[in-house]
C-alpha positions in Angstrom: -9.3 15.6 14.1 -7.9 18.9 14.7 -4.9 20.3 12.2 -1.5 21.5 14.3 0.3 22.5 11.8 3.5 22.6 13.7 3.3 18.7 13.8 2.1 18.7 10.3 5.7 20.4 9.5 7.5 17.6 11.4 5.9 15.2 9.1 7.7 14.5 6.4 8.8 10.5 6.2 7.2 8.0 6.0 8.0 6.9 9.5 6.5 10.4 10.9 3.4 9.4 9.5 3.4 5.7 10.7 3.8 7.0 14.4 0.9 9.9 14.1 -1.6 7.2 12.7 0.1 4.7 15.6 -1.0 7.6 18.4 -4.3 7.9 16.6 -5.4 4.5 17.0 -3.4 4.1 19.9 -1.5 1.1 18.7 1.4 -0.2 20.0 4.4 -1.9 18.4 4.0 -5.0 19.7 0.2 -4.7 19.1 0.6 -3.6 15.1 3.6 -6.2 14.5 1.1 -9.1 15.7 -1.8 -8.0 13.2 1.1 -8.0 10.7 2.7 -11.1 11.1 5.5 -8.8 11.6 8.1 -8.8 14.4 8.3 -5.7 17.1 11.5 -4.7 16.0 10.1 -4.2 12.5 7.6 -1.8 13.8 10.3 -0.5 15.5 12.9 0.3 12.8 10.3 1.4 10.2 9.4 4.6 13.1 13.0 5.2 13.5 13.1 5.5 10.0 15.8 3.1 9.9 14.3 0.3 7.4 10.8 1.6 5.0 8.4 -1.4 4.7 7.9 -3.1 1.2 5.0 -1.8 -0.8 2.9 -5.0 0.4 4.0 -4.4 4.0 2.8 -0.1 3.8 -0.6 -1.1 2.3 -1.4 -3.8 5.0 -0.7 -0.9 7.9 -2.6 1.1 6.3 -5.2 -1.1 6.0 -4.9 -2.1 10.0 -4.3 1.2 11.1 -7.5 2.3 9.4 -5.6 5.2 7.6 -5.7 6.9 4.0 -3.0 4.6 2.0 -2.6 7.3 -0.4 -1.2 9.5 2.7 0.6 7.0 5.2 2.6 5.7 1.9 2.9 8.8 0.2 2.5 11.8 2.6 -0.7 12.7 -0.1 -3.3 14.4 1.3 -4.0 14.8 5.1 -4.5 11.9 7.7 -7.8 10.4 7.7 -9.1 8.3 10.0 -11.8 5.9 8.9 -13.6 4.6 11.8 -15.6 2.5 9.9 -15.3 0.4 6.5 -12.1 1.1 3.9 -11.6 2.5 1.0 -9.9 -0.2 -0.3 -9.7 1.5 -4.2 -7.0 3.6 -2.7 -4.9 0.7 -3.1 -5.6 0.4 -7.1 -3.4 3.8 -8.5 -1.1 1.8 -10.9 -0.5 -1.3 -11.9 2.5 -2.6 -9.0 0.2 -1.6 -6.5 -2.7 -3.5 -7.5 -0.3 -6.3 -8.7 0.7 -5.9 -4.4 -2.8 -6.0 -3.5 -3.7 -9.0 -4.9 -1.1 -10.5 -2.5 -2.1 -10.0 0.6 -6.1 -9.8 -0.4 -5.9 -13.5 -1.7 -3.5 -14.5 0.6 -0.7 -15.8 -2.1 2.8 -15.0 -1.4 5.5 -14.0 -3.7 7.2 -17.6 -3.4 3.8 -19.3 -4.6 3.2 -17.0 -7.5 6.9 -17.3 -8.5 6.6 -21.3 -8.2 3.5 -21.5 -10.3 4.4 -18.9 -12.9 8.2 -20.8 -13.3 10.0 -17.5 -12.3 12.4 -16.1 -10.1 11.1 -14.8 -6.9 13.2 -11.0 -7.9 11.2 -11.1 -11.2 8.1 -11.1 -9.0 9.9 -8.5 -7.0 10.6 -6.3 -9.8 6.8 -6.2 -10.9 6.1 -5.5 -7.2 8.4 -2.7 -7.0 8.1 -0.9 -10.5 11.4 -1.5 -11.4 10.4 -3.7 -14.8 7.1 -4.5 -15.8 6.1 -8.3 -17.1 5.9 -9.5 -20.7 2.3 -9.5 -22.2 2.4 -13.3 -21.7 3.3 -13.2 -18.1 0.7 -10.3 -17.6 -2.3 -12.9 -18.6 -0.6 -15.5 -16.3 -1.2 -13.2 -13.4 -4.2 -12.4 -14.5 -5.5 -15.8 -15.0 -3.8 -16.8 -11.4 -5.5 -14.4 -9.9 -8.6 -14.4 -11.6 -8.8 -10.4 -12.9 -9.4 -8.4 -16.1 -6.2 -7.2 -17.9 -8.0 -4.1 -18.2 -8.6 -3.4 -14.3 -4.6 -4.7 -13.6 -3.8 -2.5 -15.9 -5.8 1.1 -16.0 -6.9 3.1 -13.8 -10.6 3.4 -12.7 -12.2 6.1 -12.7 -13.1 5.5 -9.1 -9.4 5.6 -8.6 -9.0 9.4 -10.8 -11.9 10.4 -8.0 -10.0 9.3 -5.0 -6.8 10.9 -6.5 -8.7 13.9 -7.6 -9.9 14.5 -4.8 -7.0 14.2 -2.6 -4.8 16.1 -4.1 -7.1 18.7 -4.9 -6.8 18.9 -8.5 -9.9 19.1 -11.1 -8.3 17.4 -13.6 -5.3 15.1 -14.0 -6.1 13.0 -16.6 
């Protein structure tokens, strides 16, 4: 894809980004809120910039849009279009957003993990969004539910330090 770096200087939201990687794969709204289970009007107040998507929401347009995750959520890096396969370790950089992907990979929703762990569904939502992080007992629940190491829900990879790495151009973070 070739750089313009005068759109590259309008980009700066998240909803900016959305729309280039829309026009890239030439995706409509209606199109993109049907692979979601989304509604049209979803699609169209997250490019208006009204509404941001919930973390589980960003990484599943990434992941149907075919785009860097680290760079549609974040604005890291530069678009990249992947015309074939995923990069699906893009989605493990900390713990809520592999705690996210294990969602929508095994197709449980908050409600059903809530139910079967015998918590609230905001406690869930807390994990999910960073804003607290779950007991040690609660931690090996998940992990048990969902059939994972503590040690991979937990760390980071060092597949994970590449990817980073190597986005943001930097020889050593960790």
């Amino acid at each position: 894809m070739k750089k313009n770096s005068k759109r590259k200087d309008l980009m700066i939201g998240f909803h900016d980004r959305l729309r280039l990687a829309m026009e890239v794969r030439a995706e409509s709204q209606s199109s993109l809120a049907r692979q979601l289970d989304l509604t049209q009007p979803e699609i169209h107040y997250y490019l208006k910039g009204k509404i941001k998507p919930r973390p589980i929401v960003r990484q599943k347009l990434a992941y149907v849009l075919k785009v860097s995750y680290l760079w549609l959520a974040w604005g890291r890096g530069e678009l990249v279009a992947f015309e074939t396969g995923y990069p699906i370790e893009e989605f493990h950089q900390n713990f809520e957003e592999r705690f996210i992907f294990l969602f929508w990979s095994r197709g449980i929703s908050v409600q059903q993990l809530a139910s079967t762990m015998e918590v609230s569904y905001n406690e869930i939502e807390y994990w999910m969004e960073g804003d607290r992080y779950p007991t040690e007992e609660k931690l090996d629940r998940v992990c048990e539910i969902f059939k994972v190491s503590r040690s991979w829900l937990e760390e980071k990879s060092n597949l994970c330090m590449t990817v980073e790495k190597k986005i943001l151009g930097v020889n050593s973070l960790y």
